[in-house]
N, C-alpha and C positions, 0 to 999 in steps of 0.2 A: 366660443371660448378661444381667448388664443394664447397657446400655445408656448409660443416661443417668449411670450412675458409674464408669464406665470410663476411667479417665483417661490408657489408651494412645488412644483415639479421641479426636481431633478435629474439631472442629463439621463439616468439610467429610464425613468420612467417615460422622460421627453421623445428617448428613441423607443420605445416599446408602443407608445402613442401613436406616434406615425411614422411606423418601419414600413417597408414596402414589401418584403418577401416575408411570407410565411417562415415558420419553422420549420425544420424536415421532419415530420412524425414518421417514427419508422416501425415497418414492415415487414410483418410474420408472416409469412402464408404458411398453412396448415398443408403438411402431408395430404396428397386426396390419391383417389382410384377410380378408376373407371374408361373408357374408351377413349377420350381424348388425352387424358393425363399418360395410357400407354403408347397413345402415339408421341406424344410428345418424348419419352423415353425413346424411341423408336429413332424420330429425327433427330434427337441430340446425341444419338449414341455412331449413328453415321454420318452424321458431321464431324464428329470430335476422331474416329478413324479416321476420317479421308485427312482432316485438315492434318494430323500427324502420322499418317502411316503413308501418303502420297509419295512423299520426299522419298523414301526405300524403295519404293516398286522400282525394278529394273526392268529395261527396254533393250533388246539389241540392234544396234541399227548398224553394225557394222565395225570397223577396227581405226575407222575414221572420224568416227562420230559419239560423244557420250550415250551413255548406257542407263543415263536417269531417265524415268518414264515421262517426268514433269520434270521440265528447266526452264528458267527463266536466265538465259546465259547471255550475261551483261559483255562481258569482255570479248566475246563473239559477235555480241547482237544477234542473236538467236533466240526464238521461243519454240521450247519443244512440248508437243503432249501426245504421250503414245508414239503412232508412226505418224504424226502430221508436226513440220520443221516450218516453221514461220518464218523468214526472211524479211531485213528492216524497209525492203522496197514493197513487201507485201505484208506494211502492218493493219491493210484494210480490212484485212481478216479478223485481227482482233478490235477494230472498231466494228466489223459486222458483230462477234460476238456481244461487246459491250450494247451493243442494240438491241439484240436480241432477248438480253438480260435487263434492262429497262423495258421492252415491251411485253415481256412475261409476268413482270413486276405490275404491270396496267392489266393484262388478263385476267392475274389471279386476282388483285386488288377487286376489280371489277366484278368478277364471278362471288369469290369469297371474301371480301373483305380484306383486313390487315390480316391474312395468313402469315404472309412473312414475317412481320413483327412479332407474331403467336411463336413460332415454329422453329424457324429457319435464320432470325439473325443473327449474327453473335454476339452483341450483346444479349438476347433471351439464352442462345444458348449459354456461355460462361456464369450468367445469370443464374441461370436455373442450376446447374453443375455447384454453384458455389451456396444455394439457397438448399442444396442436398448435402452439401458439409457440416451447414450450419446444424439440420437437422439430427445427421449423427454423430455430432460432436455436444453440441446445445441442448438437445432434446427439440421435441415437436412444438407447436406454438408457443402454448401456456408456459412451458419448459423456457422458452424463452426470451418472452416476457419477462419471467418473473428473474428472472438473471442478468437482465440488459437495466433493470430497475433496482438490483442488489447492490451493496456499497462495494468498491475494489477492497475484496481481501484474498490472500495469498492464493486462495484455490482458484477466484475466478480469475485472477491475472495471469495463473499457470494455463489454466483454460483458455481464456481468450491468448495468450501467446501460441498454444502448440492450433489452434486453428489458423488463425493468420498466419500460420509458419507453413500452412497443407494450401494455403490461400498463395502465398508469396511459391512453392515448391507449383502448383498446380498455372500461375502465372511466367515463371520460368521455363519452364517445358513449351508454355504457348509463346513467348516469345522467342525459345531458340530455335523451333518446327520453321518458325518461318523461315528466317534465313539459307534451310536447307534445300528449299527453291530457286535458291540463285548460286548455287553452284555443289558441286559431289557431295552428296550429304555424308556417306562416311568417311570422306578423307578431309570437310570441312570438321563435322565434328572428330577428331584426331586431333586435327589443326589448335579447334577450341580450346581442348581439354590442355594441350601442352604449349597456349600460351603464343601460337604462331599464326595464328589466325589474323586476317586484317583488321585492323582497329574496328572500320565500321561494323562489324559483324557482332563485338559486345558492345559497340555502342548501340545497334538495332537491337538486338536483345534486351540491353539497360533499361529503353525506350519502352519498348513492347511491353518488357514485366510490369513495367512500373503502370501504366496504361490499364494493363487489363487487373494488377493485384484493386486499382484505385475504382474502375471503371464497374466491373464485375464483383470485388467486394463490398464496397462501398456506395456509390452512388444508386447503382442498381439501376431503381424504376424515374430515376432522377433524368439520368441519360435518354431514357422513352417519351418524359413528358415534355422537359425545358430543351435537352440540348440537340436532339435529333429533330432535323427539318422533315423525316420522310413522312410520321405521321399528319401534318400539314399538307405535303402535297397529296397524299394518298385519300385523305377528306375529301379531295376535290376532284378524286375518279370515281367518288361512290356515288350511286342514285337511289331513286324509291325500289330501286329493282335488285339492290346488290345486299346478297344473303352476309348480313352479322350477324352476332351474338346479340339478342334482345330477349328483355324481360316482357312477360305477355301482362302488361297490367291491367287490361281487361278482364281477365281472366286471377289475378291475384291480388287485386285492390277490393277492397277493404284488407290489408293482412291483418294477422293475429294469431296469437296461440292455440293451437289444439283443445284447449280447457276453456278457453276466450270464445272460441267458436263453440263449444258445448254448452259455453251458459248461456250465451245468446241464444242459440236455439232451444232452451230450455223456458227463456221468457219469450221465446216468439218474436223474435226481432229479426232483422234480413239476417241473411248468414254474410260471415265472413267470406272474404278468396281464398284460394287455396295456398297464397303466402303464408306460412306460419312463423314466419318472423324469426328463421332460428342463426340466421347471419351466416349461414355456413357458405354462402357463395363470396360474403366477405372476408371471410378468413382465410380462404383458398387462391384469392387472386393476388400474384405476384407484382399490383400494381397498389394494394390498397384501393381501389376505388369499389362501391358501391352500383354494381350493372344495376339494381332499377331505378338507380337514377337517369337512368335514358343514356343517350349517346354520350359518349364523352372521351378525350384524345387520350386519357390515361389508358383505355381499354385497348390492349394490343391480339386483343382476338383469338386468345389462348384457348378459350372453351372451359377452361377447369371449371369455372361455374355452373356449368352447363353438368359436368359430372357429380358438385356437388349436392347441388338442386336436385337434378336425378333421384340421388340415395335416398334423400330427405323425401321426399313425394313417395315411397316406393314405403319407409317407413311407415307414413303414417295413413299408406293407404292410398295415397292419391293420386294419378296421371301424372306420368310425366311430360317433360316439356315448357314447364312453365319458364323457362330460361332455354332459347334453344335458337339454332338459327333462322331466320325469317326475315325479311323483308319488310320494308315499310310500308310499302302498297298493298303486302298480303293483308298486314297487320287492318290495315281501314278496311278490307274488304271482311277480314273476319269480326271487325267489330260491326259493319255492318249486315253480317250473318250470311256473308257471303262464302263460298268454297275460294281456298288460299290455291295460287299457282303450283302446278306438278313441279317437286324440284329441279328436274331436268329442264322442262320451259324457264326455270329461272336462268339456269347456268349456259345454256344453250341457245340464248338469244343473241340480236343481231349486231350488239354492240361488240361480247365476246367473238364470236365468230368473226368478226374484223378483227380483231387482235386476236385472234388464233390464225386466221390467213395471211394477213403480214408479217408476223412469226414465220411462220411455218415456209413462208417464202422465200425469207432473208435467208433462213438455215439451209433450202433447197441449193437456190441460186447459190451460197457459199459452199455448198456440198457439189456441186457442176465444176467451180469456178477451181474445187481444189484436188478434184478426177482430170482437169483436161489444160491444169498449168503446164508448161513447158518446164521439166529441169536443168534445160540450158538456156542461159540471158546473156545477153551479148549490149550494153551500151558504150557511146562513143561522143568522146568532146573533142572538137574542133580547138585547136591553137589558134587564139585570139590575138597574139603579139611576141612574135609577126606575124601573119596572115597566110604568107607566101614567104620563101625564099629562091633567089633566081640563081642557079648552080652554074658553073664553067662555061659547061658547053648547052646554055642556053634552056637547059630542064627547069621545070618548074617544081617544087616540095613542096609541101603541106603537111603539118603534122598533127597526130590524133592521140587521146590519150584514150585506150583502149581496156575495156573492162570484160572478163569473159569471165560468167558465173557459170559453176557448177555445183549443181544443188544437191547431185547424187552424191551415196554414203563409198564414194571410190572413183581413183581417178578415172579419166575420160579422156581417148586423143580425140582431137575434133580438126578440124581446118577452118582457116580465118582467109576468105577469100575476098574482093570486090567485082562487082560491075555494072558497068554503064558509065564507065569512065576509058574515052577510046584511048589506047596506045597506052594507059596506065598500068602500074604495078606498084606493089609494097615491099617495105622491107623493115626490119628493126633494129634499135640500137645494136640485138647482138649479131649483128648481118653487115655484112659488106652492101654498098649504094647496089656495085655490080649486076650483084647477085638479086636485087630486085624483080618479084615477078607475083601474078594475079591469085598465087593458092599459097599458102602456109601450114606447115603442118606443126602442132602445139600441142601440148598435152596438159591438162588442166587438176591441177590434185583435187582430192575429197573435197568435198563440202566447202571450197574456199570459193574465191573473187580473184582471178590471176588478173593484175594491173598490166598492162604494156605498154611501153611507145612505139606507136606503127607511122611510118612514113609511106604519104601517097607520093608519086614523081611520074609528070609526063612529059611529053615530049617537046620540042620552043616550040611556039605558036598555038597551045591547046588555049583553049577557050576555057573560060566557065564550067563548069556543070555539076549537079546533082549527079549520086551513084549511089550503091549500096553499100555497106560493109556486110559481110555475111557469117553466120557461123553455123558450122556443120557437125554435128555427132558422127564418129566411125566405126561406134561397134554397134550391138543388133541393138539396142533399145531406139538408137535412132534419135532425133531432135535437134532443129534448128530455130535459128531467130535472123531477123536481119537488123540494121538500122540506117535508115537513108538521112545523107549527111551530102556538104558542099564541100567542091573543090573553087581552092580562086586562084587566079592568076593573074599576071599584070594588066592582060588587054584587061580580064572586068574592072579593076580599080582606076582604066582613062591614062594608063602609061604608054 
């Protein structure tokens, strides 16, 4: 039939004919209880502290250094957390981190499945946090259904505004938490409140509310299915080995009613599974899909189903389990009436155990690298043009532009020495040529980068050569750095 010249169809029904995306059918999940739905309570309720109570904890690190536990201090270029100060020459630390966070993400995937997706992202969590709004403000499923399917009159429109009002209030809070990461969160929010604050700060805000009121009320399991890539990559870390959420359909095929199975067995026919068909594992998941439809990327590994399968089996009498984690190679081995893997063999096998040891190594080695750094750095750039200058009475100059960090929460006098450079000495701009000589004595403030111009000068006739720059801590904690750098003079450029 076609279509497009069919002129009993009209455009309305034309597009209905051959639309390409579905409808969004939308989704109740039913209040549940049981073991996984209070862990879930559990993780959402400590993610939603840390993510807004982080910004408050205070740290003292001193009279020189902020006092927030967590910074992320832009205009410094500082990342602080607790007593560990991250420095922008040493951001390999938070690429270690970021690694580490990706390779944890392949452990757990691997051991348990989409955990994270279940538990820990935040879209499940503000998800979850706002699908428990809806519940005490809406009523429980049926509740509303039957209200989402009511015509707009004055009550439900009062209704639906004071919840998106607890929706846009609950999205506000999460987007101004953020901002109080990137600098004093009670003198930013001060700032806020009376209008003095940097623009970007409500415009991040503006941002964020609007993101999570659209994202977390609205879209919901939308964002899980079509817009998030991780479920896609995460597909491609699981094996026969890796424990999800599965329906046991060997064990529950034929479903059917409690009454359905009594009358078959009454006329003597096979018995039914212990499916009794009562959908409570579809009511309960925050994704609408159906677990015994088998695998499928809407399943983000929450378990609820698992809780409310449980109840239902326990009512009518029956084992539970029939929804629960398992493996697909256990799954063929029990349908072959074999004994399924110890779960510890599953989780404990030699794929995790590599991604528990490169884990666990990166953290080591970053845990070494950040016991045995040095708090003084010393780098040095050579003057490119000119090269050399040739002074009065025959000396040769060179100049360097001199960086002396000091990482500790308080000044530091140190000395800025060289050698291996014969008859040489330094001096700096705020120094007479005269008074040039091989040790310097400097004092370095708090936590800053003191910049200098240091001049090397030897003697006519010095040749070439490589030397040090050195620098020296003077009080008891001690620590130095060097940096070897070139001197040139005219013999080496063939004058």
């Amino acid at each position: 039939m076609n279509l497009a010249h069919d002129p009993k169809l009209t455009r309305a029904d034309h597009s209905e004919e051959i639309g390409f995306y579905e409808k969004r059918k939308g989704v109740f999940p039913r209040g549940s209880d049981g073991p996984f739905r209070r862990l879930k309570w559990a993780i959402m309720a400590f993610c939603l502290i840390v993510y807004w109570g982080t910004p408050w904890l205070r740290w003292n690190r001193g009279p020189y250094a902020p006092d927030q536990a967590v910074l992320v201090d832009l205009a410094h270029r500082r990342f602080y957390m607790f007593q560990i100060e991250i420095w922008p020459h040493e951001f390999y630390f938070v690429a270690g981190l970021l690694i580490m966070a990706g390779i944890g993400l392949f452990l757990v995937t691997s051991a348990v499945g989409r955990a994270w997706c279940g538990y820990a992202c935040p879209q499940t969590v503000w998800t979850d946090l706002f699908q428990h709004v809806d519940r005490l403000i809406d009523g429980d499923r049926n509740a509303q259904i039957r209200l989402q399917n009511a015509p707009w009159t004055p009550a439900k429109i009062a209704r639906r505004t004071f919840k998106w009002g607890v929706y846009l209030a609950i999205s506000f809070l999460t987007g101004g938490a953020w901002i109080f990461y990137f600098a004093d969160a009670p003198t930013l929010q001060r700032e806020f409140w009376t209008g003095t604050a940097a623009p970007v700060a409500y415009a991040t805000t503006a941002v964020l509310t609007f993101t999570t009121f659209w994202l977390g009320g609205f879209m919901r399991e939308q964002v899980c299915i079509y817009m998030c890539p991780w479920p896609r990559i995460q597909t491609a870390m699981l094996d026969e080995r890796s424990l999800t959420v599965t329906y046991k359909d060997w064990r529950g095929e034929p479903r059917g009613s409690v009454k359905a199975a009594a009358k078959r067995a009454e006329q003597g026919l096979d018995p039914l599974g212990d499916c009794i068909d009562c959908k409570q594992c579809i009511a309960v998941c925050p994704t609408g899909i159906d677990i015994r439809e088998g695998p499928q990327i809407g399943c983000i590994t929450c378990a609820l189903c698992i809780d409310a399968c449980d109840k239902a089996m326990a009512d009518v009498g029956r084992p539970r389990g029939l929804i629960d984690y398992f493996t697909l190679e256990d799954a063929d081995k029990v349908k072959r009436g074999e004994a399924p893997t110890p779960v510890l063999r599953t989780i404990f096998r030699p794929r995790t155990l590599v991604y528990f040891g490169v884990w666990a190594g990166i953290g080591v080695a970053m845990l070494f690298l950040l016991g045995s750094r040095t708090r003084l750095d010393l780098s040095v750039a050579k003057d490119r043009n000119p090269e050399y200058v040739m002074l009065s009475k025959g000396e040769v100059r060179n100049g360097f532009t001199v960086k002396l960090r000091n990482m500790e929460d308080r000044p530091r006098p140190v000395t800025l020495s060289i050698d291996g450079l014969p008859g040489g000495a330094i001096f700096t701009d705020e120094m007479d040529a005269a008074l040039a000589r091989t040790v310097l004595s400097v004092e370095v403030p708090a936590d800053t980068t003191k910049r200098m111009r240091v001049y090397a000068i030897v003697p006519k006739g010095a040749k070439p050569a490589e030397f040090l720059f050195q620098i020296k801590a003077l009080d008891k904690e001690g620590g130095q750095d060097s940096v070897r750098t070139t001197f040139t003079t005219a013999e080496g450029n063939g004058q």
